[in-house]
PALUMBA-290632 format. One record per residue: residue number from 1; residue in one letter; x negated, z negated, y negated of N, C-alpha, C, O in turn. Coordinates in pm, 1 decimal. Atoms other than C-alpha are relative to their C-alpha. Example, Ala and Ser with C-alpha at 12.3 -4.5 7.8 and 13.67 -1.06 7.14 Angstrom:
% residues 2
<1, 'A', <-89.0, 0.0, 119.0>, <-1230.0, -780.0, 450.0>, <-90.0, 0.0, -120.0>, <-193.6, -66.5, -118.1>>
<2, 'S', <82.0, 6.0, 119.0>, <-1367.0, -714.0, 106.0>, <77.0, -73.0, -109.0>, <26.1, -89.9, -219.8>>
This chain:
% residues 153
<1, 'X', <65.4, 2.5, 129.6>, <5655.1, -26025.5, -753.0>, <41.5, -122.7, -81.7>, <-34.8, -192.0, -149.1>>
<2, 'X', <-14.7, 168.8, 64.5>, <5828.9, -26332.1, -885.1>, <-44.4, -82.9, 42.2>, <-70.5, -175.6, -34.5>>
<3, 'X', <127.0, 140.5, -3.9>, <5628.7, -26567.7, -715.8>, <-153.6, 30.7, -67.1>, <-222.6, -59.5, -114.7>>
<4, 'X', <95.6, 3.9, 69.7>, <5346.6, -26427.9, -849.1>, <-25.7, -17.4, -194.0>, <-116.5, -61.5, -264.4>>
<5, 'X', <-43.5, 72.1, 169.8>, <5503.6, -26453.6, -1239.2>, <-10.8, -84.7, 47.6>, <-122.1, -89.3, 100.0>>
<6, 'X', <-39.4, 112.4, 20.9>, <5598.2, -26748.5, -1192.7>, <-126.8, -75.1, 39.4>, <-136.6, -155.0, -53.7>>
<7, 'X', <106.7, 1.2, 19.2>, <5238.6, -26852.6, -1072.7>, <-100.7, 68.9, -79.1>, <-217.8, 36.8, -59.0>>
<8, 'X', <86.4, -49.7, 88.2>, <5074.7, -26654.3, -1317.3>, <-121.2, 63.1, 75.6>, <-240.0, 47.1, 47.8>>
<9, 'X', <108.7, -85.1, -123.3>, <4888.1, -26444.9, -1035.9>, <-8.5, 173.8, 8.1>, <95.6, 239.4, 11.8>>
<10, 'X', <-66.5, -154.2, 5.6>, <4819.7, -26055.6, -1031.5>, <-12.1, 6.4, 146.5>, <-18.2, -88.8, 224.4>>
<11, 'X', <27.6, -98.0, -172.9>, <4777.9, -25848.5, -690.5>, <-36.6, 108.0, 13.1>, <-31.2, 186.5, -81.6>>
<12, 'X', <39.4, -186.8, -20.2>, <4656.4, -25519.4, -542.5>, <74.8, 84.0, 72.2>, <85.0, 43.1, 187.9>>
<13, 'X', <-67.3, -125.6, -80.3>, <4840.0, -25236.3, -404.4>, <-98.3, 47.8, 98.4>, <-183.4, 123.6, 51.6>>
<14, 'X', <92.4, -78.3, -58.9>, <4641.9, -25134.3, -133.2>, <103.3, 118.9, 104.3>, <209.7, 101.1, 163.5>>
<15, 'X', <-74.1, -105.4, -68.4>, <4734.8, -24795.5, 26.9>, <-71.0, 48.8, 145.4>, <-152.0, 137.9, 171.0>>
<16, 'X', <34.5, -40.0, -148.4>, <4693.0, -24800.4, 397.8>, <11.7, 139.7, 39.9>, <-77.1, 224.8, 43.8>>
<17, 'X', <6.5, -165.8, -18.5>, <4835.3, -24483.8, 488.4>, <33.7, 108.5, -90.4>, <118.8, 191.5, -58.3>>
<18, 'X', <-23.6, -68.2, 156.6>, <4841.7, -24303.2, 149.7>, <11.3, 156.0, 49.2>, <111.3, 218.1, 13.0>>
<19, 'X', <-32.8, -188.2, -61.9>, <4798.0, -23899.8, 333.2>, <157.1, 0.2, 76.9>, <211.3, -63.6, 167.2>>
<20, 'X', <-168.7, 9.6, -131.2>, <5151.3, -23825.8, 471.6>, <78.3, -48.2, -41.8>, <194.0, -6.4, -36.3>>
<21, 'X', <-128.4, 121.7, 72.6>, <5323.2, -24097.2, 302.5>, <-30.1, -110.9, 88.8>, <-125.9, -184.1, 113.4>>
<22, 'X', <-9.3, 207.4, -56.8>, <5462.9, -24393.0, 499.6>, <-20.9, -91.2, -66.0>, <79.3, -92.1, -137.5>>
<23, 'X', <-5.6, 86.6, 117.5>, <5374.8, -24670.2, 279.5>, <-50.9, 0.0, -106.5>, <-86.9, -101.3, -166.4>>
<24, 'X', <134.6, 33.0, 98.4>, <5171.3, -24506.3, 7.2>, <140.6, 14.6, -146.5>, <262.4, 23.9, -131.4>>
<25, 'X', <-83.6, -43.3, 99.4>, <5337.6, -24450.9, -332.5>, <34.4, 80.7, -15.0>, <121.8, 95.9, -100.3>>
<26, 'X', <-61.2, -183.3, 4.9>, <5390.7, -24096.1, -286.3>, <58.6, 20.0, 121.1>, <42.5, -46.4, 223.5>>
<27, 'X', <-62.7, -46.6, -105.0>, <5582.2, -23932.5, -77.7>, <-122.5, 133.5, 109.3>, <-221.3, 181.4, 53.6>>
<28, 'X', <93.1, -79.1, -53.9>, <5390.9, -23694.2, 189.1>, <24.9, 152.6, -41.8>, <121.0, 206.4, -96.9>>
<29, 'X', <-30.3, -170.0, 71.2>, <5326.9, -23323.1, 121.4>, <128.0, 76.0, 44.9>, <175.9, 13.3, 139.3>>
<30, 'X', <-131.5, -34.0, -63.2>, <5654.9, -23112.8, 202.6>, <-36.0, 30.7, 93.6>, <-155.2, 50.3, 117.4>>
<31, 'X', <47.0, -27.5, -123.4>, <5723.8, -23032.6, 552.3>, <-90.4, 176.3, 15.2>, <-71.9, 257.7, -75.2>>
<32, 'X', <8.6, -149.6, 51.8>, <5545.2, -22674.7, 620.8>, <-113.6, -13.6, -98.7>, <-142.1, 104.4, -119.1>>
<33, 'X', <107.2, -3.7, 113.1>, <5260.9, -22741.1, 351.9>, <-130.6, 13.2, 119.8>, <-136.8, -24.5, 236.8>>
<34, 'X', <77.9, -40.7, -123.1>, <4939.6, -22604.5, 491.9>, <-115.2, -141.7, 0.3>, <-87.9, -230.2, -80.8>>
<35, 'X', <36.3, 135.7, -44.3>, <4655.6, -22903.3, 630.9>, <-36.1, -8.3, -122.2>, <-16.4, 84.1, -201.1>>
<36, 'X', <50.9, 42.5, 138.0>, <4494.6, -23097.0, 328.4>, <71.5, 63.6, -144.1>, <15.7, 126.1, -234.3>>
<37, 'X', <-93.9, -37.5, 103.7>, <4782.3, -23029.8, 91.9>, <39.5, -140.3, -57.8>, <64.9, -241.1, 8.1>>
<38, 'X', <-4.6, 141.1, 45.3>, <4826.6, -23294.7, -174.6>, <126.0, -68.9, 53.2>, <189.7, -19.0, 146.0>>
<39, 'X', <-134.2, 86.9, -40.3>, <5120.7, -23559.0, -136.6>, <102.5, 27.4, -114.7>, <83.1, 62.4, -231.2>>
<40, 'X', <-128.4, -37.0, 94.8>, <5454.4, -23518.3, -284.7>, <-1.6, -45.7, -88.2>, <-112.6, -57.5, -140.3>>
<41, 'X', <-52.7, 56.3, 108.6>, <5628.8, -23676.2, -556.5>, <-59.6, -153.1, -26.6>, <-101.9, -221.3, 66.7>>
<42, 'X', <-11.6, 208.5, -11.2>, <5582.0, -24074.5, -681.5>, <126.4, -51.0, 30.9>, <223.9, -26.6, -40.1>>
<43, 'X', <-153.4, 56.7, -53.8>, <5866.8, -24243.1, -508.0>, <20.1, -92.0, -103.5>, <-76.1, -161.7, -136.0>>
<44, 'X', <-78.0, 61.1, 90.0>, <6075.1, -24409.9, -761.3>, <12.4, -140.6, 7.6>, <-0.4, -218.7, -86.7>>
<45, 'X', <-26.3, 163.8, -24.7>, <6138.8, -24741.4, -614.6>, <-133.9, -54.0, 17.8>, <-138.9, -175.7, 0.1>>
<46, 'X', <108.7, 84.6, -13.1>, <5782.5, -24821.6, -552.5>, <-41.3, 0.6, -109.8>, <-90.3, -107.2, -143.1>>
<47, 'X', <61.0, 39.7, 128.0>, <5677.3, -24738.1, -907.5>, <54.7, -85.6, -94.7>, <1.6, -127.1, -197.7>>
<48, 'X', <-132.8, 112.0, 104.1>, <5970.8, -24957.5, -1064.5>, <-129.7, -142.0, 68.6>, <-221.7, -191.3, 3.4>>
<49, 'X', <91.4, 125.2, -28.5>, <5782.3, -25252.0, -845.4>, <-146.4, -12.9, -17.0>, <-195.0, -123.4, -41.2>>
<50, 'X', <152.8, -54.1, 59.8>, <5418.7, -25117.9, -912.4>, <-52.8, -58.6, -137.3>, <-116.7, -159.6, -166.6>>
<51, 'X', <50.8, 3.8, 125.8>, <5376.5, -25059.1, -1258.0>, <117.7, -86.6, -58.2>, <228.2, -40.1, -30.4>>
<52, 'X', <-47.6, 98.4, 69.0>, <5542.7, -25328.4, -1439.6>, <-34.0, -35.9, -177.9>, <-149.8, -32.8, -219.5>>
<53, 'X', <20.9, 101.5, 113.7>, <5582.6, -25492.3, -1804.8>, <-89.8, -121.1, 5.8>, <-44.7, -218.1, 66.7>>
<54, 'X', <27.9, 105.8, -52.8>, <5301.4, -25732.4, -1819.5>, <-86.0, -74.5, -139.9>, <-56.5, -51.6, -257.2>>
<55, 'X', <116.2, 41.7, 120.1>, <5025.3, -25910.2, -2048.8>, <-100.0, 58.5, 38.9>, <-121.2, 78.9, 158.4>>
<56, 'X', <127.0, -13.7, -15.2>, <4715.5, -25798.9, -2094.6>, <-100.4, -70.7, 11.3>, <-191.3, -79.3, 93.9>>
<57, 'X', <80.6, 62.1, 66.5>, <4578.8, -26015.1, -2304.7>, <110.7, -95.1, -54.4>, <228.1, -68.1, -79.7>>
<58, 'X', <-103.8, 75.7, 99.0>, <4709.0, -26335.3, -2472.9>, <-134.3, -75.7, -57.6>, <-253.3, -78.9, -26.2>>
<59, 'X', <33.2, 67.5, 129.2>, <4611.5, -26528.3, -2744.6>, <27.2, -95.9, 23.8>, <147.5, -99.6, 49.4>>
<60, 'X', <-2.2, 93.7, -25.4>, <4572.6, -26853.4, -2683.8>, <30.4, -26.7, 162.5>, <-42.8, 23.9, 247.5>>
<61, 'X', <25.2, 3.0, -116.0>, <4718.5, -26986.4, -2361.5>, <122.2, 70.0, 88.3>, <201.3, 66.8, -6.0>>
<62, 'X', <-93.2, -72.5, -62.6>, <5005.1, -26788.4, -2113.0>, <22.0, -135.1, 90.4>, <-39.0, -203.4, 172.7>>
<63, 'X', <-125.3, 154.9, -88.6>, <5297.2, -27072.7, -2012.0>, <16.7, 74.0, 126.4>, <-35.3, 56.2, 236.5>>
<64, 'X', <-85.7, -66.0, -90.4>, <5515.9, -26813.5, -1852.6>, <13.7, 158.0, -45.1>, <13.8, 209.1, -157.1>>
<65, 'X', <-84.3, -117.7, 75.1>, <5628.5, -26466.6, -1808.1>, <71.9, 32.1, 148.6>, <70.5, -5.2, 265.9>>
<66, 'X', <-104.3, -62.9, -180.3>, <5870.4, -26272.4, -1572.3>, <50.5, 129.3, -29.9>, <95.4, 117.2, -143.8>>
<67, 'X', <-51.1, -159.3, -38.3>, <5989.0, -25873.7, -1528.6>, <80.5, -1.0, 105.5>, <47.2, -9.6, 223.7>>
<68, 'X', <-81.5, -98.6, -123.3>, <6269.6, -25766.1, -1349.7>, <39.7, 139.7, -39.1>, <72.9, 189.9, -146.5>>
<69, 'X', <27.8, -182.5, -3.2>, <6265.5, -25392.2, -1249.1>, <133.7, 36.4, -45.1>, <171.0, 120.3, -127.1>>
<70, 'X', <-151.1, -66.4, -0.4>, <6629.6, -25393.3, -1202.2>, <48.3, 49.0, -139.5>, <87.7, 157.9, -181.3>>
<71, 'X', <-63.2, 31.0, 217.3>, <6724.2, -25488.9, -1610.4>, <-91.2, 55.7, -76.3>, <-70.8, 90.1, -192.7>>
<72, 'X', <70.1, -15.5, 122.5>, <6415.3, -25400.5, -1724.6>, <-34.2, -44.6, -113.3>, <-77.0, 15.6, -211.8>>
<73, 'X', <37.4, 132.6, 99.7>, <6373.3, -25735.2, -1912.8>, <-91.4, -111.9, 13.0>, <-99.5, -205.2, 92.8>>
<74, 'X', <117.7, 74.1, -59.6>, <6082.6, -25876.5, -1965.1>, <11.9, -120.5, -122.4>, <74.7, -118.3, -228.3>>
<75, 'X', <13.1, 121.0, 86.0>, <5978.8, -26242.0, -2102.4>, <-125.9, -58.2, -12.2>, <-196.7, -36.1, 86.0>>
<76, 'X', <119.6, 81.7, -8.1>, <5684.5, -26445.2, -2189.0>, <-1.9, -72.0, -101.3>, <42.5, -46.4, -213.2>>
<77, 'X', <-3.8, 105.3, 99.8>, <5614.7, -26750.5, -2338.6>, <-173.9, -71.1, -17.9>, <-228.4, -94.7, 89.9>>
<78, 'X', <117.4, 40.6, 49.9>, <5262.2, -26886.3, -2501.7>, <-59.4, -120.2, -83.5>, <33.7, -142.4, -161.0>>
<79, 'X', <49.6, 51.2, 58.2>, <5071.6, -27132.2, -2668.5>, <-67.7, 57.2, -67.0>, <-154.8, 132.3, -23.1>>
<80, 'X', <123.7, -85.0, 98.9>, <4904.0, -27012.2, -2971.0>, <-150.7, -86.2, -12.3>, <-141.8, -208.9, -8.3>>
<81, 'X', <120.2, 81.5, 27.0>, <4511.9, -27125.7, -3023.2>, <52.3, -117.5, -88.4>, <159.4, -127.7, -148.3>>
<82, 'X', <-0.5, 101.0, 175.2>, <4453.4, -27434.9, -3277.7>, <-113.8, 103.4, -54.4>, <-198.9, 160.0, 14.1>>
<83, 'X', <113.5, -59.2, 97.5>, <4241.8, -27264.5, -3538.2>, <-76.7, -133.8, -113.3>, <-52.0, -254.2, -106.5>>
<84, 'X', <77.2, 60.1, 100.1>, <4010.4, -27402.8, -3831.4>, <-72.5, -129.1, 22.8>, <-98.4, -204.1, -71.3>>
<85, 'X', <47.7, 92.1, -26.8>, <3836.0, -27667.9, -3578.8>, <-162.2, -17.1, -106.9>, <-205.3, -113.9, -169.6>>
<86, 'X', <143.3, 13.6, 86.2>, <3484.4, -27581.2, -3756.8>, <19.4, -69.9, -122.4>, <-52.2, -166.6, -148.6>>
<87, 'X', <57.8, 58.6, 140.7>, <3548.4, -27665.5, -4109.2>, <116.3, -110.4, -10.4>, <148.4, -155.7, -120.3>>
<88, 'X', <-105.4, 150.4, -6.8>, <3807.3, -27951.2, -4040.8>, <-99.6, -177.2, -31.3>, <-65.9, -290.7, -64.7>>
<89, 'X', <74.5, 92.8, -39.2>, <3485.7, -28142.2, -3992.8>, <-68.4, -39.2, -184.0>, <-132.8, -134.5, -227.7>>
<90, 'X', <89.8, 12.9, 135.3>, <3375.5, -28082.9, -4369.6>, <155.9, -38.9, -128.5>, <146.3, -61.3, -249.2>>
<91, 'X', <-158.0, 25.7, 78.7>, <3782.2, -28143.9, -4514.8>, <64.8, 144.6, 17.4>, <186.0, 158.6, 33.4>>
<92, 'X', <-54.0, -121.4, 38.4>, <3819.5, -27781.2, -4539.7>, <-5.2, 116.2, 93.7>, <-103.9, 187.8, 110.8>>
<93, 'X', <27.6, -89.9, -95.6>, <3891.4, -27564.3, -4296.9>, <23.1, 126.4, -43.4>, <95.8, 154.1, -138.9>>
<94, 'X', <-12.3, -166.2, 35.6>, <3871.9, -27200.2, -4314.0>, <79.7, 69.2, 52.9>, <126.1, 69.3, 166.9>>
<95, 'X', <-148.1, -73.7, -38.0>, <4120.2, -26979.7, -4332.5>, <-52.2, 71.8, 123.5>, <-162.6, 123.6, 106.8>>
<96, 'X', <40.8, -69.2, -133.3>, <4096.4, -26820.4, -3923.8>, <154.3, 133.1, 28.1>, <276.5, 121.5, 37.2>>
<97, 'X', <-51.9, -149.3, -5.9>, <4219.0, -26439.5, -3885.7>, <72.8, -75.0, 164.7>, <35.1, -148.9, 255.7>>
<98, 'X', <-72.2, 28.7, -81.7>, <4529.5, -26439.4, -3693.6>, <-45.2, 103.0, 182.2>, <-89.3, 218.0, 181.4>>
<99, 'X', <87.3, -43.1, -134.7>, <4418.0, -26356.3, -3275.2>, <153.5, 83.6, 27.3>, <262.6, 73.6, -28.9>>
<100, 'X', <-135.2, -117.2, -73.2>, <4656.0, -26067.3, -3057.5>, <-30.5, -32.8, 103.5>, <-138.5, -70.5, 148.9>>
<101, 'X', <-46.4, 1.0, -137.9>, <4801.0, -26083.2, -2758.7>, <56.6, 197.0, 25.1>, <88.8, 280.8, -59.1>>
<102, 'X', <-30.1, -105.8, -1.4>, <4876.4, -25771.0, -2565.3>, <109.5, 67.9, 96.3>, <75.2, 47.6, 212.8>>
<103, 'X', <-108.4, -20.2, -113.7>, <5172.3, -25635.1, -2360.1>, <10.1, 147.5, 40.8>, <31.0, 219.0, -57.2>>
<104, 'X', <17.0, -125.9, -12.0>, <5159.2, -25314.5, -2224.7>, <154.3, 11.8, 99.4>, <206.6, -64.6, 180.6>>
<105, 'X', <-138.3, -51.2, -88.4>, <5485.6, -25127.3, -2087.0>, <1.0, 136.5, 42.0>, <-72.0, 217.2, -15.5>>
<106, 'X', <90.6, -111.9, -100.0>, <5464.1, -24847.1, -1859.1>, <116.9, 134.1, -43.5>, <233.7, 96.1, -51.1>>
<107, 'X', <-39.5, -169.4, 30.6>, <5610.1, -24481.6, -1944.8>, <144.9, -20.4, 72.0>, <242.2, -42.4, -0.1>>
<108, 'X', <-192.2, 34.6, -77.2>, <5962.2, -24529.8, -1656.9>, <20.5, -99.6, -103.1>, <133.1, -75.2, -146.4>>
<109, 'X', <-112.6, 107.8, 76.3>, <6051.6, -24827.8, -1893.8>, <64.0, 48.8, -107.5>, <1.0, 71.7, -210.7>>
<110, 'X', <-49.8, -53.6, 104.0>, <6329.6, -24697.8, -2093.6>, <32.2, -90.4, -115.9>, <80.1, -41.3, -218.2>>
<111, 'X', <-30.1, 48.9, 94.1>, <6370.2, -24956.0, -2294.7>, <-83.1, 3.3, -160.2>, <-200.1, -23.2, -188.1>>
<112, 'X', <86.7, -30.8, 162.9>, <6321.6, -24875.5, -2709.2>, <-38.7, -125.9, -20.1>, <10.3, -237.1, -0.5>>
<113, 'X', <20.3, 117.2, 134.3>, <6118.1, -25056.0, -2927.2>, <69.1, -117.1, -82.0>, <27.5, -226.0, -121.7>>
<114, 'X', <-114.4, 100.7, 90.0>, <6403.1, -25219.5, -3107.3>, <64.7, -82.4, 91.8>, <167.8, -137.5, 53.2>>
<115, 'X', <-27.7, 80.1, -83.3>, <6451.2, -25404.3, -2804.0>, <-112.1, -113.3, 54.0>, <-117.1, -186.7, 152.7>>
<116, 'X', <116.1, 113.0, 26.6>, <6130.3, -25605.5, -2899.6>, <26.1, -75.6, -82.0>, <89.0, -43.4, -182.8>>
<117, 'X', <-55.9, 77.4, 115.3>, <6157.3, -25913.6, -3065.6>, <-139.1, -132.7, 55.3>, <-196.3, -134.3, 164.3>>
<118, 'X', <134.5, 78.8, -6.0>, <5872.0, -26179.5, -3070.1>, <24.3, -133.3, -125.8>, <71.1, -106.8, -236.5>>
<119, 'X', <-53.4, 105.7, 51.4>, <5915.6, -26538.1, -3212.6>, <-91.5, -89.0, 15.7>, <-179.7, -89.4, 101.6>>
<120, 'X', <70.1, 136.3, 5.5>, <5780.6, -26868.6, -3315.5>, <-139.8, 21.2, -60.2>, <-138.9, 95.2, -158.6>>
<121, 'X', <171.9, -10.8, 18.3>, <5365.4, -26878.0, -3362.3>, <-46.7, 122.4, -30.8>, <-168.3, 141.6, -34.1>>
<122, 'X', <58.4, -166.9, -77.3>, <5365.7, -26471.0, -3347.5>, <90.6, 44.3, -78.6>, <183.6, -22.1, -124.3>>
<123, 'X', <-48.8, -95.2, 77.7>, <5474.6, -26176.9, -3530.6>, <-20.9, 139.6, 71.3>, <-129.6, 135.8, 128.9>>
<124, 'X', <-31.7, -132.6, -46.6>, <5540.1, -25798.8, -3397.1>, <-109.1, 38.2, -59.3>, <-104.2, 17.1, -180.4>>
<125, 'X', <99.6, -90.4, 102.0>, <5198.3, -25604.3, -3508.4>, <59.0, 90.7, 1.6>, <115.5, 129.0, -100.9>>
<126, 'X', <14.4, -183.8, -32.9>, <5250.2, -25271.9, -3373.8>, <56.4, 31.2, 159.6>, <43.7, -35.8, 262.0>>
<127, 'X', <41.8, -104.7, -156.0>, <5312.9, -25042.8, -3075.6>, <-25.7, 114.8, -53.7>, <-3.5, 180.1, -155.7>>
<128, 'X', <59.9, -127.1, 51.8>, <5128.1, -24792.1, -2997.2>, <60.1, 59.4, 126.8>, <92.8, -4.5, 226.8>>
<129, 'X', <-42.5, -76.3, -99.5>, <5241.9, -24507.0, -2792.0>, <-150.0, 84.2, 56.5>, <-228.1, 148.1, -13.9>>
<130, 'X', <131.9, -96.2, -15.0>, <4950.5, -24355.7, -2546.2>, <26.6, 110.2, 112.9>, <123.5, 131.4, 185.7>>
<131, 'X', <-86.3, -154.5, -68.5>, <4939.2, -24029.6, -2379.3>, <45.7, 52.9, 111.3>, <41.7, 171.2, 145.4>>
<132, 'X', <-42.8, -9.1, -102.1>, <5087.2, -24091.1, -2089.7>, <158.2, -34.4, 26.6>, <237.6, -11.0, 117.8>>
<133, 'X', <-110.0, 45.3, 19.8>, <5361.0, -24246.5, -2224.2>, <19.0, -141.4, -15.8>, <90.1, -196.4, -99.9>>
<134, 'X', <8.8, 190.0, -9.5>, <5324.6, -24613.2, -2171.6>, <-36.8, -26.3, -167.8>, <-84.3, 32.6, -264.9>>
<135, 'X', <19.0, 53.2, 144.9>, <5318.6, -24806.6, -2449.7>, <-48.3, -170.0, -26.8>, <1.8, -268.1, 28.3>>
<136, 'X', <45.7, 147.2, -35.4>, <5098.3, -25122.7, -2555.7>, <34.2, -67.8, -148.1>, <11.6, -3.9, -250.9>>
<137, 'X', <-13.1, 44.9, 61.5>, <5185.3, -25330.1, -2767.6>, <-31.9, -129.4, -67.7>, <16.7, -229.2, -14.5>>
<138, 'X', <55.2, 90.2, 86.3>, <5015.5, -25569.2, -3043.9>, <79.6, -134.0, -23.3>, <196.6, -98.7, -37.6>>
<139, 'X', <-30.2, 105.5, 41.8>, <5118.4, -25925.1, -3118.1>, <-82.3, -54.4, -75.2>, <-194.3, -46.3, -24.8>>
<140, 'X', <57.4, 71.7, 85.6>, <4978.2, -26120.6, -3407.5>, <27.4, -132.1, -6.3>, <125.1, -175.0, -67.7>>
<141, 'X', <-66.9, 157.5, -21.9>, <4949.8, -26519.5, -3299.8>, <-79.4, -61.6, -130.6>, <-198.6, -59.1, -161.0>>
<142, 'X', <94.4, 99.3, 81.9>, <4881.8, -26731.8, -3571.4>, <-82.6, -145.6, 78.5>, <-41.3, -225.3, 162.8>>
<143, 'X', <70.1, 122.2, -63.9>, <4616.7, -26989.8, -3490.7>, <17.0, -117.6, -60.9>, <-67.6, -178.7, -126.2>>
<144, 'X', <-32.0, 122.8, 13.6>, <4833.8, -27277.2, -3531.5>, <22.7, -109.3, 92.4>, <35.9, -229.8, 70.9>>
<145, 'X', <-30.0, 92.5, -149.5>, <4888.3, -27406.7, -3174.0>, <124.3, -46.0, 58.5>, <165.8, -128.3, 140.1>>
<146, 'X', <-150.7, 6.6, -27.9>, <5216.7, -27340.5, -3191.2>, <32.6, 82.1, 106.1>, <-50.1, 147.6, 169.6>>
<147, 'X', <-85.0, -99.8, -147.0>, <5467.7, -27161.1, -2915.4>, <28.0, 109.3, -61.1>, <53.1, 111.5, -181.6>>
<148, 'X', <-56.9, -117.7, 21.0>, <5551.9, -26827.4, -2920.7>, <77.1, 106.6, 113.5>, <42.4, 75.2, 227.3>>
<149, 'X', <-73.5, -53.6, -34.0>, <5767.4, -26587.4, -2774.3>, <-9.9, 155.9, 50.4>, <19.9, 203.5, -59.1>>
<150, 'X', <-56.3, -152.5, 24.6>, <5798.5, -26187.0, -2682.4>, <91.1, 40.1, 144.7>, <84.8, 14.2, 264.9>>
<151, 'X', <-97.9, -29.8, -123.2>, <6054.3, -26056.2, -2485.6>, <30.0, 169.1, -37.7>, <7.6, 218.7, -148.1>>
<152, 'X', <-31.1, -131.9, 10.9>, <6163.5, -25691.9, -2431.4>, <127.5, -6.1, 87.3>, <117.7, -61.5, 196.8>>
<153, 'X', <-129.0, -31.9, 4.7>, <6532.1, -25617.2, -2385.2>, <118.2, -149.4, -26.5>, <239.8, -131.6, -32.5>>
């Protein structure tokens, strides 16, 4: 998964043998379960590498980011838009509503809120908690074309 941060690339999980287990994310039904019985549990270590801390969405342009499962510390770094190109042309540009970026963090990540911190071009909007548990969270970039920051832990 770090070569793909670090290229700025996503990927797919595909689940070859997903009934039974073997390499799917679940474990297979217990032994003794009668035929067409669902699959066990979500194995732990594949959903740590799975579902991840990531962007959604950014605001302006995405430098860098990186997640490790182990720490549970995530980073990313951005370029904010330029804003007020339209009325630059007349002296006066117009004031331009600040754009969001979006980070979503997945329900296993224990890390609190107060272990968000967001810097430079950008300001903390919000998180929202949704009902699964995961939680996404708002950034407010100003459209100055400046750098910005969010990191979690």
């Amino acid at each position: 998964m770090g070569e793909q941060d670090a290229h700025l690339t996503s990927s797919t999980f595909w689940t070859w043998k997903e009934r039974g287990g073997g390499w799917s994310l679940f474990d297979g039904p217990p032994p003794g379960a009668p035929v067409g019985a669902p699959n066990g549990p979500v194995r732990p270590d594949y959903l740590e590498q799975l579902s991840r801390v990531l962007p959604l969405a950014t605001a302006g342009r995405l430098d860098s980011f990186a997640y490790n499962t182990t720490t549970q510390v995530f980073a990313m770094s951005a370029t904010a838009p330029a804003g007020g190109v339209d009325g630059a042309a007349r002296g006066t540009p117009p004031p331009t509503p600040p754009a969001s970026s979006l980070v979503y963090i997945p329900a296993h990540v224990a890390r609190p809120d107060s272990d968000l911190a967001v810097g430079g071009s950008a300001r903390l909007a919000g998180v929202e908690r949704q009902p699964d548990g995961s939680r996404l969270v708002t950034v407010a970039v100003r459209n100055d074309g400046g750098g910005y920051t969010v990191r979690l832990g």
